[in-house]
C-alpha positions as CSV (number, residue, x, y, z in Angstrom):
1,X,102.3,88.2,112.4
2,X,105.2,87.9,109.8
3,X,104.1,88.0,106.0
4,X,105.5,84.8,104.4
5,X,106.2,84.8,100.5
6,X,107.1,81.9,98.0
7,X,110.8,81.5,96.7
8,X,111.6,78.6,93.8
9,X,114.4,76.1,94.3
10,X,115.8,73.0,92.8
11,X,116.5,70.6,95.0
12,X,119.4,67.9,94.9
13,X,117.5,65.5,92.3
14,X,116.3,68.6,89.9
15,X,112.7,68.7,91.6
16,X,111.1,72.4,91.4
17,X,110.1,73.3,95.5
18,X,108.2,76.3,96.4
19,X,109.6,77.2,99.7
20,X,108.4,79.6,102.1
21,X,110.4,82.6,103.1
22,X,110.0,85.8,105.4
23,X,108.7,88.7,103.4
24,X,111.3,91.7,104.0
25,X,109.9,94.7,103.0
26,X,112.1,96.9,100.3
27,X,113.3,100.1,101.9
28,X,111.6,102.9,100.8
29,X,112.7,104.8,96.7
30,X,114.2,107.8,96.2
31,X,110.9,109.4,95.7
32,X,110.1,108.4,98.9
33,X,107.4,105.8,98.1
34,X,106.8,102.8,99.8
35,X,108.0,99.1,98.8
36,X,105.5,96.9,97.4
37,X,103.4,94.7,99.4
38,X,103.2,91.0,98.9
39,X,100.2,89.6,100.5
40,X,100.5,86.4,102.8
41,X,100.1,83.9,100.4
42,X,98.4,81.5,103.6
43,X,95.4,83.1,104.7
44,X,94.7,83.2,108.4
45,X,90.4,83.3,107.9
46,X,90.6,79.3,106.9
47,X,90.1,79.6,103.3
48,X,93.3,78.4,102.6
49,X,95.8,76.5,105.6
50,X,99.3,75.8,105.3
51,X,98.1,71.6,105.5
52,X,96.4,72.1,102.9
53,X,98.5,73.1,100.8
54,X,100.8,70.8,101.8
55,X,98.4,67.9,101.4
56,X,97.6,69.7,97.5
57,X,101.7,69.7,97.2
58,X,102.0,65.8,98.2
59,X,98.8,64.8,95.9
60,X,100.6,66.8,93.0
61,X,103.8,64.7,93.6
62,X,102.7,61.1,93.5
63,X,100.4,62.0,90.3
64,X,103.7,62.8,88.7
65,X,105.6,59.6,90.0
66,X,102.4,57.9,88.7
67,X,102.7,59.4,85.2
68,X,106.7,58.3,85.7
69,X,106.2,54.9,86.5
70,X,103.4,54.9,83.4
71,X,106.2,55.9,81.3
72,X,108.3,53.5,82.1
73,X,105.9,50.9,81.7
74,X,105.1,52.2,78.6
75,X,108.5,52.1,77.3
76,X,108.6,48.8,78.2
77,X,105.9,47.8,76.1
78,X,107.5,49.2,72.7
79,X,110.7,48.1,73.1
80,X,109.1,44.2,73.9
81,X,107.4,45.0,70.5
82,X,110.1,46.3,69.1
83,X,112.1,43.0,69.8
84,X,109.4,41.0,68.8
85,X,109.6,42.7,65.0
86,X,107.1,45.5,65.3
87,X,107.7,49.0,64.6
88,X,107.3,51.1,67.2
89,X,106.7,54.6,65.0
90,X,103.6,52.5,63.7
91,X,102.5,51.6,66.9
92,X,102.2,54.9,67.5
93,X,100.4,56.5,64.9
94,X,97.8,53.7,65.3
95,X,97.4,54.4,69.0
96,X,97.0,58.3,67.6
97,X,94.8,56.9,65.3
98,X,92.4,55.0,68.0
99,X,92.4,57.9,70.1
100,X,90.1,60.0,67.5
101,X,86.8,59.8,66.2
102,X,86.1,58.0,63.0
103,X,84.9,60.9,61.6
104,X,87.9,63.2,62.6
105,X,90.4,60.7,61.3
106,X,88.5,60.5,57.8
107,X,88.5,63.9,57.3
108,X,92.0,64.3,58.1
109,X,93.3,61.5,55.9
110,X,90.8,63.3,52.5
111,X,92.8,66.6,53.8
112,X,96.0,64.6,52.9
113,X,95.2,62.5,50.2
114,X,94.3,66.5,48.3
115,X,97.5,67.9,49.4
116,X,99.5,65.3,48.3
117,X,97.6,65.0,45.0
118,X,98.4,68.7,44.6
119,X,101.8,68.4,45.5
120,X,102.3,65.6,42.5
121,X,102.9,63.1,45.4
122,X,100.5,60.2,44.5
């Protein structure tokens, strides 16, 4: 059976691939000791099959075409605001804003109004 390791490559568009390569043991050091060994990274007991990590690859993939596309969309959205008068930076820090408890956001805003009462501010 021939031990397979994992090598990184870019591919044409910039997308990260793990690709499987033939593991080559090192020849042997000066002080005679053996090369390391890389275990198969596919076990042959069924824990873990080649499919499936295929299937775990492909499932990563289209989650991160999904968060693309979302992005886009996204982006979309602001810049319709944005032509429609609305700043977009305020936008955001209210959708910060909605994301948090009313209790957390409280006790962030006291934090600032101290520091910039300290700071001679307001």
């Amino acid at each position: 059976m021939t031990m397979m390791t994992m090598r990184t490559v870019r591919d044409a568009s910039g997308m990260v691939r793990h690709m499987p390569t033939p593991f080559v043991p090192s020849a042997p050091t000066k002080r005679g000791k053996k090369g390391r060994v890389v275990p198969d990274p596919i076990k042959t007991n069924g824990e873990v099959t080649a499919e499936e990590l295929r299937l775990l690859i492909e499932r990563a993939e289209r989650i991160v075409e999904e968060i693309k596309g979302n992005q886009d969309d996204l982006k979309d959205v602001m810049a319709e605001a944005k032509g429609r008068g609305y700043d977009a930076k305020a936008l955001r820090k209210i959708m910060t804003i909605r994301l948090k408890k009313k209790e957390e956001f409280q006790e962030e805003e006291a934090i600032l109004e101290v520091y910039l009462q300290a700071l001679g501010m307001i």
